[in-house]
N, C-alpha and C positions, 0 to 999 in steps of 0.2 A: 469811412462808414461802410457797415455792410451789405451790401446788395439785398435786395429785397431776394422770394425765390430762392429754391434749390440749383443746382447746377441741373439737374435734370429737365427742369421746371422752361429752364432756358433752350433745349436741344429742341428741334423739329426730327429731322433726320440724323440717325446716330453714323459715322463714319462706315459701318457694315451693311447702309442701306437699309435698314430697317426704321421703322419709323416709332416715334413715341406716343403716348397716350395723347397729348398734346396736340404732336399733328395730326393725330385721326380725330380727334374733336373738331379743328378747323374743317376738315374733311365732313365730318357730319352735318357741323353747322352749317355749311355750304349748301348740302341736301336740303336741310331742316325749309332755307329761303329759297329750294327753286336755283339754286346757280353753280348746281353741280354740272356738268357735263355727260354724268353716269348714274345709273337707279341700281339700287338694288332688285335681286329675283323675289318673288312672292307666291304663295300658294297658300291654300283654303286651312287654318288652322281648327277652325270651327265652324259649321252652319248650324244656327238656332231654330228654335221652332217656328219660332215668326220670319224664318228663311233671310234671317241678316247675317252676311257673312263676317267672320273675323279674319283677317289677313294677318301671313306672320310672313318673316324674311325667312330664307332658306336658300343655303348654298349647292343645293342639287339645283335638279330641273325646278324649274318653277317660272313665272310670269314677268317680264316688266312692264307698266304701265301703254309702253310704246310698242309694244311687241305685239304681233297677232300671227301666230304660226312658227315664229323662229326664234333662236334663241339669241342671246349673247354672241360675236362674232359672226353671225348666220346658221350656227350650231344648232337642229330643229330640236323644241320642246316638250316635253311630256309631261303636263299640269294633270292633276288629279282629275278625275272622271267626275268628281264633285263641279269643276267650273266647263266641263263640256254640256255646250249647247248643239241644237240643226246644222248652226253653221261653222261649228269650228267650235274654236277654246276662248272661252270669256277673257279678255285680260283684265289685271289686277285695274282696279281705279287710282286714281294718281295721290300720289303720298308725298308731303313735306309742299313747298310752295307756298309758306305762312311768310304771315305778312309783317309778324313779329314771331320771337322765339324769346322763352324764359325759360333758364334753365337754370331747374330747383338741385342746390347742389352745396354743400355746407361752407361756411365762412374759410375754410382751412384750404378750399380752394380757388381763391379769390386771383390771386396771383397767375397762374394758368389761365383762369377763363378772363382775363386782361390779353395775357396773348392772344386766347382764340379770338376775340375780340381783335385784335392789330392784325391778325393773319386774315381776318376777312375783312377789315379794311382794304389790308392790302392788295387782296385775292379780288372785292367784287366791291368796294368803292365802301366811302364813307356813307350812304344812305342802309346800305347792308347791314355794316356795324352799327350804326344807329338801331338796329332794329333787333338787333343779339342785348337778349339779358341778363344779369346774372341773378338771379333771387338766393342772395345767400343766407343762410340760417344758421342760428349757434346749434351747438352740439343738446341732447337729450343727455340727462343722466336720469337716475333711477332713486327713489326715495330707500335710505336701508328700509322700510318694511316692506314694500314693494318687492325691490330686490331678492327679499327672503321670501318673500308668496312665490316668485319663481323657479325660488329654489339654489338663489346664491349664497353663497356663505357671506358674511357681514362681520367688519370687526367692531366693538359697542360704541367706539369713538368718530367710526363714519357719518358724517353728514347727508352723504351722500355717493352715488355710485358710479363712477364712470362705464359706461359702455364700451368694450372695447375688443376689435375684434382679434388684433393681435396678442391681447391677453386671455382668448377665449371665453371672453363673457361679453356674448350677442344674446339679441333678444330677437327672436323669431315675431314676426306679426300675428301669426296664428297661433301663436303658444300667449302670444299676450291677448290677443282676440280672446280666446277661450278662458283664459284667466278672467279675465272681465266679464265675460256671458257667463261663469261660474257666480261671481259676484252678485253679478243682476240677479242670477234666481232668485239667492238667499233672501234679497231686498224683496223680490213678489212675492216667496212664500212665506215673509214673517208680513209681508201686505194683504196677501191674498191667497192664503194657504189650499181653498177649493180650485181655483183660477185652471183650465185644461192645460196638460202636457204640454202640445201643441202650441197653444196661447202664449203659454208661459214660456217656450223654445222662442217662438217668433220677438217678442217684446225684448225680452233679457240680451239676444243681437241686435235688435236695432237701439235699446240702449247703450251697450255695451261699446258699441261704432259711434254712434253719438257724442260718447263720453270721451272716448278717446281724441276725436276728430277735432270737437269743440277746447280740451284741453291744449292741445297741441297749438290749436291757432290761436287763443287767445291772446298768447304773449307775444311783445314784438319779435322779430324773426331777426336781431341781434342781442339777445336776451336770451340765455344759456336757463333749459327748461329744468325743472325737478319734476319726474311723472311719479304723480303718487296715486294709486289704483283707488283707496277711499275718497281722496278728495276730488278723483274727475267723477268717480258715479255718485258723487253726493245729490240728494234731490232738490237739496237747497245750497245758496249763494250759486255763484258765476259758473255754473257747469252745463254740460251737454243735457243733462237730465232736465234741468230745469226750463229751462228752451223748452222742452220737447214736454213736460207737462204742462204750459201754460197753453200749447194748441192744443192738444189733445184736452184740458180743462174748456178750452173754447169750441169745442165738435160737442162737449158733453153739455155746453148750455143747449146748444142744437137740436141735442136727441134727446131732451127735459123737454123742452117745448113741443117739438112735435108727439111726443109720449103723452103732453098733456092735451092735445086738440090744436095747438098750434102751428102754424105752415110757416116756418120759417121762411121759407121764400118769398111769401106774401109778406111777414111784417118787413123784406128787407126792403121790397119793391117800394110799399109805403112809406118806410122809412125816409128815402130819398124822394120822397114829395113834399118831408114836411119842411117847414119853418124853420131851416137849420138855426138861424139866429136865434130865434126864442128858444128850442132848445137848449142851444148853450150860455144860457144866461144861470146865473146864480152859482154855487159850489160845483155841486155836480157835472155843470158847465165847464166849469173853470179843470175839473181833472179830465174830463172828455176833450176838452180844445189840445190838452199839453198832449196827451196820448196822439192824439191827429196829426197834429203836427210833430211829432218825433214819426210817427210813421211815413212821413212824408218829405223827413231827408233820406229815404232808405236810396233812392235813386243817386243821390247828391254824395252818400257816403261809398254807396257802389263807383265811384269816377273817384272820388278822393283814393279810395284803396289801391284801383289801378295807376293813375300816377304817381303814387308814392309807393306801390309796389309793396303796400303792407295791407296782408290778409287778414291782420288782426282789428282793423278799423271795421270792417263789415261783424267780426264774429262779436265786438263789443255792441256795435249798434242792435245786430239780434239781441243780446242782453238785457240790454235797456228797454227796446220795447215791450221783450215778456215781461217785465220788471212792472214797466207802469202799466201793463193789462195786470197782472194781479195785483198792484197797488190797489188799480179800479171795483176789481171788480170782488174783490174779497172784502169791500165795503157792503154790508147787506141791503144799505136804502139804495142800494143801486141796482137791486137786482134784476133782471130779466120776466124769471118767470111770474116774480109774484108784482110786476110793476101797479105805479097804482089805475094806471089806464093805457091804452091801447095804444096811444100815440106813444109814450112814454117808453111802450115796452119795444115797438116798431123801432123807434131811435135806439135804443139800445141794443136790440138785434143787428142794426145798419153799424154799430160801432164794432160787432162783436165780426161780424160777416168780413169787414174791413183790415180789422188784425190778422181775420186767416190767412186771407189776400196774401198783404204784405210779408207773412211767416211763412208762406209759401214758397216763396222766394228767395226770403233769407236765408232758410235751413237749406233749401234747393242749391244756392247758391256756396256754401259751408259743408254740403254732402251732408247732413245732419237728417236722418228717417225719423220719422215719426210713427211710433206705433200705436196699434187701435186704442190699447188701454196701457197704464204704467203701470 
């Protein structure tokens, strides 16, 4: 039988001393948990305006967490004039020391991150390796139309495209980013053709990231993806757009209410005084209760994803709930603004207030932006 692994796959250190891709992953992974013996140097790659610094590694002078004045060997340092304080040079803050590590990295590598898996058994105990993970994912291909929007040649018979970077057909992220923020215009100016420049720049990226984002994770992460640029920015079925109109449909009950004399804040507060039971009696009841409680595994499916290690159980469950909020609420006798009385509308404001909540979180949780308007 043939050995699982390359011959390569198998080497730590090559007879020249030199070392393999392999054993500097063990070597990382060792930083990643805190059980290195050694840091790497650091210095200021960025300070933002709200003075958060970004740290990057660098093989010059620069910082280790343990350092304050000296360098490496005792070798003195010279950090950027950006981390000098009164009393000297700021060191870097401590990096790696995780208490688990996942590391996102395609199915074709599985075999390798087994060893580095063994070599930090070996290296720092079995609780270690317990704590090293691999999140393997199948490979992305490209739909032929897609592929042609970026500009690949296509033979009519393809199904599909492979990605591949030793056949020189990569897809840059900011060439497909922009590919996709091109899209989204076209979708707000045949929606919204006055809609400002500006407005319209803002919304078309954060759909655009959305759609991507949401595409990507939906499927299980053993499920070899087809990325087709119409079917992720579709504003309907299972897409990043749709998520992202059903809150932003939920801000716009909000700014209807208060536009009409109503304090949203107040019907929510009253809301949650009323009679929840009576409330949910009758039909109305009965689509209000299921909406409740689906939002209410959103916790339960957030732990499911992390033990099973599949990102796609949360981006379904986002689905589902915008799902059954526009089931609800695209029924007219359910409306909000025009309810037939005040308690009525207060409950429905408390159901509406409650979806944000939980989409808050979900999209939060998915990197999923939501823009002011679609």
């Amino acid at each position: 039988m043939e050995s699982e692994g390359s011959d390569e796959d198998k080497i730590i250190v090559r007879s020249n001393g030199t070392v393999t891709y392999t054993g500097k992953d063990i070597a990382y992974q060792l930083w990643k948990l805190g059980k290195l013996d050694r840091d790497f140097r650091y210095r200021h790659h960025r300070v933002y305006p709200d003075g958060h610094v970004l740290w990057t590694t660098t093989s010059e002078a620069g910082f280790t967490p343990a350092e304050r004045g000296g360098g490496l060997g005792g070798a003195p340092l010279a950090p950027p004039s950006s981390t000098k304080t009164e009393a000297g040079f700021t060191p870097a803050p401590v990096f790696g020391h995780a208490t688990a590590v996942y590391n996102v990295i395609d199915v074709g590598q599985s075999y390798p991150q087994r060893v580095v898996k063994a070599g930090v058994a070996a290296l720092a105990g079995p609780e270690s390796a317990a704590a090293s993970h691999h999140l393997a994912y199948e490979e992305v291909v490209l739909s032929p139309a897609t592929a042609r929007a970026l500009g690949y040649a296509v033979a009519g018979d393809e199904g599909s495209v492979k990605v591949s970077g030793r056949k020189g057909l990569g897809v840059k992220a900011n060439a497909l980013i922009d590919a996709l923020v091109a899209k989204a215009k076209t979708e707000i100016d045949a929606r919204d053709p006055e809609r400002d420049a500006p407005e319209k720049e803002g919304a078309a990226k954060a759909i655009a990231i959305g759609a991507l984002r949401y595409f990507l994770l939906k499927f299980g992460r053993t499920k070899i993806i087809t990325f087709d640029m119409e079917e992720a920015l579709a504003f309907t079925g299972e897409t990043g757009p749709y998520i992202q109109n059903s809150v932003v449909r939920a801000r716009n009950i909000f700014a209807k209410l208060e536009a009409e004399g109503h304090r949203a804040e107040a019907l929510v507060a009253r809301g949650a005084q009323l009679d929840l039971g009576a409330m949910l009696e009758g039909a109305e009841g009965d689509e209000a209760w299921s909406l409740l409680v689906l939002m209410a595994r959103s916790d339960e499916v957030a732990e499911q994803a992390v033990k099973a290690e599949e990102v796609s159980l949360v981006a379904k469950h986002a689905f589902a709930v915008a799902q059954a909020f526009h089931g609800y609420y695209q029924n007219p006798r359910y409306s909000v603004l025009h309810a037939e009385n005040e308690d009525r509308r207060a409950f429905r404001a408390l159901l509406v207030d409650a979806f944000l909540r939980q989409m808050e979180v979900l999209t939060a949780l998915l990197g999923i932006p939501i823009p002011d308007k679609m």
